[in-house]
N, C-alpha and C positions, 0 to 999 in steps of 0.2 A: 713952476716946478714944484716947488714948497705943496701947492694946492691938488696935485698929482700926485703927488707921491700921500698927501693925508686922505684921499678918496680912494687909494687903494688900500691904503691898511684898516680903513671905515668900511670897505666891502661895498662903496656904491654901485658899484658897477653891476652886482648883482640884484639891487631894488628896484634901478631906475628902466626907464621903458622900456631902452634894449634887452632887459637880462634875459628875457627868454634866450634870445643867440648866443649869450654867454652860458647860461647854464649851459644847453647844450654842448656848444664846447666842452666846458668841465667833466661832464659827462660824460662825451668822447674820449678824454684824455684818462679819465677813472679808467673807463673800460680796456685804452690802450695797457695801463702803467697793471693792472689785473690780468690779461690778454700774458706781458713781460713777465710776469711773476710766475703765473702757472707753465709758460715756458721753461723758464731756468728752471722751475722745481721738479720736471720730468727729466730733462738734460742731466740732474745731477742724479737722478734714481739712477738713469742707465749707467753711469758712469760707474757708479756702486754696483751696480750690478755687471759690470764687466770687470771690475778689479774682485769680485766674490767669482767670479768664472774664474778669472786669470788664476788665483791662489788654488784652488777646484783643481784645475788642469795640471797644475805643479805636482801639487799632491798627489793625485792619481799615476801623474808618468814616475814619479818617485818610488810608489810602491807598483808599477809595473816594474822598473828594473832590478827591486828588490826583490821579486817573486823569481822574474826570470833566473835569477840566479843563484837562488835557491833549488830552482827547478834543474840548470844543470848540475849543483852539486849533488843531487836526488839522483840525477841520472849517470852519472860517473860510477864505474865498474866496481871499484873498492866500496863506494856506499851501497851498492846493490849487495855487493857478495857479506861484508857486515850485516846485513838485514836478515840476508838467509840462512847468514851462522846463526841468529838467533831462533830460526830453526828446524836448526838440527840439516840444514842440506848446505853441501860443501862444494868448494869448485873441482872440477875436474884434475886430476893428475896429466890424463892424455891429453892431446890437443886436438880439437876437431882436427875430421879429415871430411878435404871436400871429395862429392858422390858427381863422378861427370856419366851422365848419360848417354851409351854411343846411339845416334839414329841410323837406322838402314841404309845404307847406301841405295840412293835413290836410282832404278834403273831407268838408261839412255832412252831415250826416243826408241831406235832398232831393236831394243832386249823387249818392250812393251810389244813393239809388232807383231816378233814373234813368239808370242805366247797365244 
């Protein structure tokens, strides 16, 4: 065991006639643990890049509903007629009146005939 364990920390196993099949290995195992590394380091871009979406999306619906409701205080009848006092036009005293239109009384089948 003692002579095992001093020929691996002397790195024979890389001199001696097999190490072609070992390097290899090594080799293999480099390019695996490289292969691992550039995985995780794209894995954690996206991640960044969805928690940079996530905040993104926040903020924007944020100032959607801050607009929105600016936009109905804009459109409420007191801010409109405020704006127009500034000038110079005022609301009406009288109150609309609705305009109904009467249509013709449409003649029967028999009153078409006889004409």
């Amino acid at each position: 065991m003692k002579k095992g364990v001093y020929s691996i920390l002397k790195a024979r196993f890389l001199v001696n006639e097999d190490a072609t099949r070992n390097w290899r290995f090594i080799v293999f195992l480099f390019l695996l643990a490289l292969l691992m590394i550039a995985n995780t380091h794209r894995f954690e871009q996206k991640v960044f890049r969805i928690t940079e979406l996530t905040n993104e999306v926040k903020e924007l619906r944020s100032e959607f509903v801050d607009k929105r409701s600016e936009l109905m205080k804009l459109k409420m009848e007191s801010t409109v007629s405020e704006k127009m006092e500034e000038r110079k036009i005022f609301p009406s005293s009288v109150p609309p009146q609705k305009i109904k239109v009467k249509q013709p009384a449409e003649k029967s089948f028999f009153q078409k005939l006889w004409q």
